[in-house]
N, C-alpha and C positions, 0 to 999 in steps of 0.2 A: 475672415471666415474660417471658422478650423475645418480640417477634414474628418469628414464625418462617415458611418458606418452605411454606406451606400451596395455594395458588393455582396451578394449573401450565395453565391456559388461559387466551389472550390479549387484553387488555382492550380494547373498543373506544374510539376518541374518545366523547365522553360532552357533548349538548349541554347547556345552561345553562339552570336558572330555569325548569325546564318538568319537570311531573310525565306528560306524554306523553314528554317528552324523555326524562327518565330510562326511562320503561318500552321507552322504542323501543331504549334503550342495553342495556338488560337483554338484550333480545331480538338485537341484533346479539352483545354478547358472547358469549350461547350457540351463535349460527349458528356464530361464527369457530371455538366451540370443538368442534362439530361436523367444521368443517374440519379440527382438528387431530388428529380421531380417525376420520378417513373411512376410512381398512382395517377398525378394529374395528366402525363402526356406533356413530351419536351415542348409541344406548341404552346401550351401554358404557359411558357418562360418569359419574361419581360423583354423588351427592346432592349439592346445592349449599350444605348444613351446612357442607361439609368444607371449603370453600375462606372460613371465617367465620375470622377466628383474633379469636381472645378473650384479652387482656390486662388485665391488671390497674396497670398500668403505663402512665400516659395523663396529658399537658398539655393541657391547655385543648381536650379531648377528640379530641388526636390522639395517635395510639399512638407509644411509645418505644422505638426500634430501640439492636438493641445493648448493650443492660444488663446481660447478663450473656457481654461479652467475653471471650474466651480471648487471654491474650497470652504465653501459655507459648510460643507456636510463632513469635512475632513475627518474630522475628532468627534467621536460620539460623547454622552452622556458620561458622566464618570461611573465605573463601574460599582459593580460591592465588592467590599473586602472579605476577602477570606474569613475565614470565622478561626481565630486565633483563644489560646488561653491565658492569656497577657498583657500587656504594654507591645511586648517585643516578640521578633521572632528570631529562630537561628537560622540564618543562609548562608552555605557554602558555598564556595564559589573561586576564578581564577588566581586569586591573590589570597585565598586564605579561608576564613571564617568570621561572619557579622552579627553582631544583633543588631537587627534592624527594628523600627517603629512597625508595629501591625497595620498602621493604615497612615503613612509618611504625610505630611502636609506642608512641608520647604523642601523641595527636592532639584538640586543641582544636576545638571545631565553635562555629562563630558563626550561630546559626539553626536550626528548627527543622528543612529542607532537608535541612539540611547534617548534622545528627545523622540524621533518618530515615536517609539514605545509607549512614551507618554500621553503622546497621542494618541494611539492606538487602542488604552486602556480608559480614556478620558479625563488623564489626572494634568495636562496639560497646564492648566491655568494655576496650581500649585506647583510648578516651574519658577521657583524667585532666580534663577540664573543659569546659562549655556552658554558653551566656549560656541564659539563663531565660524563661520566659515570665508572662505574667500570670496571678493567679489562683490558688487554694489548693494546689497543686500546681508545685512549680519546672518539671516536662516531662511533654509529651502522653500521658495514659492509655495512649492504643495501642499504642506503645512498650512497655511494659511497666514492672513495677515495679524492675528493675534500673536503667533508667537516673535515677531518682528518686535516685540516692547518687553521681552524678559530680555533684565541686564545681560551683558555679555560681561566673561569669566574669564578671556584671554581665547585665544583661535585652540584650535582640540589637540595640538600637536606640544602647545606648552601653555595650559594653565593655568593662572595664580593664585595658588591658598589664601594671598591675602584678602583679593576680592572676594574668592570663597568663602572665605571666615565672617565678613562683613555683612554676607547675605542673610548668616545665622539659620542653615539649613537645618534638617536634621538626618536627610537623605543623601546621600550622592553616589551615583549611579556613573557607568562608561565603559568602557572594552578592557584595554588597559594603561598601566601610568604611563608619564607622558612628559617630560620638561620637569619644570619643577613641580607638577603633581604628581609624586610618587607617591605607591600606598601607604607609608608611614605618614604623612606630609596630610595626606586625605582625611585619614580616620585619626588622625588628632583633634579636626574639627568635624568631624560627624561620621556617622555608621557610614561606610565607605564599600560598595559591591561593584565589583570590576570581571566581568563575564568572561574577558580573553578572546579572542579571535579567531580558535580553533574551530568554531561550531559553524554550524549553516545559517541563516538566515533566522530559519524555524524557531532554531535552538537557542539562538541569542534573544530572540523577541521572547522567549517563555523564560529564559533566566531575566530579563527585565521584568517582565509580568510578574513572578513569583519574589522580585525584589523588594517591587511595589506593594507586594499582598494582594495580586489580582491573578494568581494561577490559576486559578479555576474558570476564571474570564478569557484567558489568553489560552486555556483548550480551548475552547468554547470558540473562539474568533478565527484561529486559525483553521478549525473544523469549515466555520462558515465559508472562508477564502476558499477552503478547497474545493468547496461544491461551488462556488462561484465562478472559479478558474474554470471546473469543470462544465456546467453550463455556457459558460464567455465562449471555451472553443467549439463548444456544438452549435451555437447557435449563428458561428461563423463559418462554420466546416474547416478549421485549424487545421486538422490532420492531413488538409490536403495540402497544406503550402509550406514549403521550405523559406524560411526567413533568414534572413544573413544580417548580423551585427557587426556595427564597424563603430570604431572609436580613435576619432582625429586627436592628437595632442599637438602643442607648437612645436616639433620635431618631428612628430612619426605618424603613425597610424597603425591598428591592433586590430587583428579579428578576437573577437569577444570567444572565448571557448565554453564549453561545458559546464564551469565551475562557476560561471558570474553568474549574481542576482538576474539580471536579463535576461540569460537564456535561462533559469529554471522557472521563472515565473512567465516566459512560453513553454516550455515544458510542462505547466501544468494545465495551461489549456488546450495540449497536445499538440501544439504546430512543431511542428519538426526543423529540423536545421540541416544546411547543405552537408554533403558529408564532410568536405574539407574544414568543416567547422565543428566536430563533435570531441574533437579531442579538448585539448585546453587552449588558454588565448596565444596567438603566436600573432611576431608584427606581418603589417602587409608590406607588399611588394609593390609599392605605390606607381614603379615603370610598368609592372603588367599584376593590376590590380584582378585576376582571375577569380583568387579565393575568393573576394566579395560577393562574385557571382550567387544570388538566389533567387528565387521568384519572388521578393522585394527585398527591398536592403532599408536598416531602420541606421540612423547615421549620430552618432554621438557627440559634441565638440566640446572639449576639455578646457573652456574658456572662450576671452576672445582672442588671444591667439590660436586658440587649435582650431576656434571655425575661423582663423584666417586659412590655414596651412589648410584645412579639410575641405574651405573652398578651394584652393587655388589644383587639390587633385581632383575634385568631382567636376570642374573646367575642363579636365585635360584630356584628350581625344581617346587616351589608353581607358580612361572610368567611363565617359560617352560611349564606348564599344559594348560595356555591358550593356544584356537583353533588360535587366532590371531598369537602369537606367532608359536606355530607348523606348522602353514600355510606360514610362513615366511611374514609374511602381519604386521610388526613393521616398523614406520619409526622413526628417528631420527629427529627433525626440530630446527631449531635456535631458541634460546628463546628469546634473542634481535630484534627476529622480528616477532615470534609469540605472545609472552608475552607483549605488548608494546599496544601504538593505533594510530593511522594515517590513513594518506590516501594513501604516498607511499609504508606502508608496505601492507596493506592489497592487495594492488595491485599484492606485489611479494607474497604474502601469496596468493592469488589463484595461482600465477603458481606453486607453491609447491604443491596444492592441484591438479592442473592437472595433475602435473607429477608423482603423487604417489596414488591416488586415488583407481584408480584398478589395481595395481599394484603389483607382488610378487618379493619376494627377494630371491634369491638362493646362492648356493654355484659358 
């Protein structure tokens, strides 16, 4: 059973290692939520059963968001094409200068980016081939199970033109070169647009958009995200809850900072982040795991070695000490789609955050 959007009163910060703390936390959360129902009168408020959610579905006793995904709706319709005065168009871009097809129909994607996008614009299914990712699955769940049957090109770190060539694309799209796909290597066998790395999320899904010949779709979509974003945190009270990101790998452990996909897409539902967490990612201190401390902690594993190592800290009596923890307020999140950037993840990355937000996890 996933866990689901049960909690709709706003969480206060929550101090540390203190059973006065916690009860004082109890009590501001009820004041705020109070606040939140001051026309009807705080007796209005539901029993506090209700805001329990109970899962059966649980790592190293924190609850698991998103297990039972819907990705039928992933990828919309395919959009319209720009209104062009040609065959081609000219795009500028991190490796140079392309003419590209005004409305591409074999389109190679180098990264997982650069496939979301296609998604995202609905040209998916003219995808004849994508470099792969690690792990039992060639492409990201979230996606859906269609893109599971385009060829794979070689993993995104190297490439190969020759299966490239073979596809007979006329697109190919990605961040940049890479192994033996280098941009001379690329645009020998087709218009070749490689966006760079520099940009934010935003900016790389509009330079795919405008690759594809769907800029005008991709303002259009991101507009919508943002009033979506923005609705997702009002209708949880976001701005009430400081959320803590963590990301296990089989060595270490990271608080997520300011700059990851993650925290900007809470950021624009307006949930705020601990303060120890607003600069950029720094690793944790897994003997006195402090930093992690928020009024929930959303948990990321870098495989199955990092959710071995990232159980064997959330085990350990130093991670048990957090009020997060003790409060049963840990989620678990997919790192394939937390960890990543796009525009159809971010999308299912706010319902994760509506569904778990203010949410606890029980026995």
């Amino acid at each position: 059973m996933p866990v689901s959007p049960a909690v709709r009163t706003p969480a206060a910060r929550k101090p540390r290692n203190s059973t006065r703390a916690r009860r004082a936390h109890r009590f501001v959360g009820a004041a705020l939520a109070c606040i939140a129902v001051a026309v009807a009168g705080c007796a209005s408020q539901p029993d506090n059963s209700a805001s329990i959610v109970r899962t059966t579905t649980k790592i190293a006793g924190a609850g698991v968001v998103g297990t039972e995904r819907d990705t039928t709706q992933a990828c919309p319709l395919p959009a319209p094409a720009d209104p062009a005065d040609g065959p081609t168009r000219a795009v500028r871009h991190a490796s140079g200068e392309s003419r590209v097809p005004a409305d591409p129909q074999r389109i190679v994607v180098l990264g997982t980016s650069a496939l979301d996008a296609t998604c995202a614009v609905g040209l998916w299914e003219r995808v004849v081939g994508a470099t792969t990712v690690p792990g039992p699955a060639p492409q990201p769940g979230y996606l859906g199970y269609g893109v599971l049957e385009v060829p794979g090109v070689g993993v995104a770190t190297d490439p190969d033109p020759a299966l490239i060539a073979q596809l007979d694309p006329d697109l190919i799209i990605g961040e940049v070169p890479a192994g033996r796909g280098n941009y001379a290597a690329l645009s020998d066998i087709a218009p070749t647009v490689l966006v760079g790395t520099d940009k934010t999320w935003e900016e790389q899904f509009s330079a795919f958009a405008g690759a594809m010949g769907r800029a005008t779709f991709g303002r259009e979509a991101l507009d919508d995200y943002r009033t979506e974003a923005a609705d997702t945190g009002k209708s949880i009270n976001a701005a009430f809850t400081e959320a803590s990101l963590v990301r296990f790998t089989a060595t270490g452990s990271e608080i997520m900072g300011s700059e990851t996909f993650a925290s900007q897409v809470l950021a624009d539902t307006g949930a705020q982040r601990p303060a120890a967490q607003r600069d950029e990612s720094e690793p944790l201190d897994e003997s006195d795991p402090v930093a992690a401390e928020g009024d929930l902690i959303y948990v990321m594993f870098a495989g199955p070695e990092g959710q071995e190592h990232g159980e064997s800290v959330m085990r350990s009596s130093e991670w048990k000490e957090l009020g997060a923890a003790t409060d049963g307020r840990t989620f678990v999140v997919d790192d394939a789609l937390w960890h990543t950037t796009g525009l159809t993840s971010a999308r299912a990355v706010l319902t994760d955050i509506q569904d778990s937000l203010n949410s606890y996890v029980m026995e």
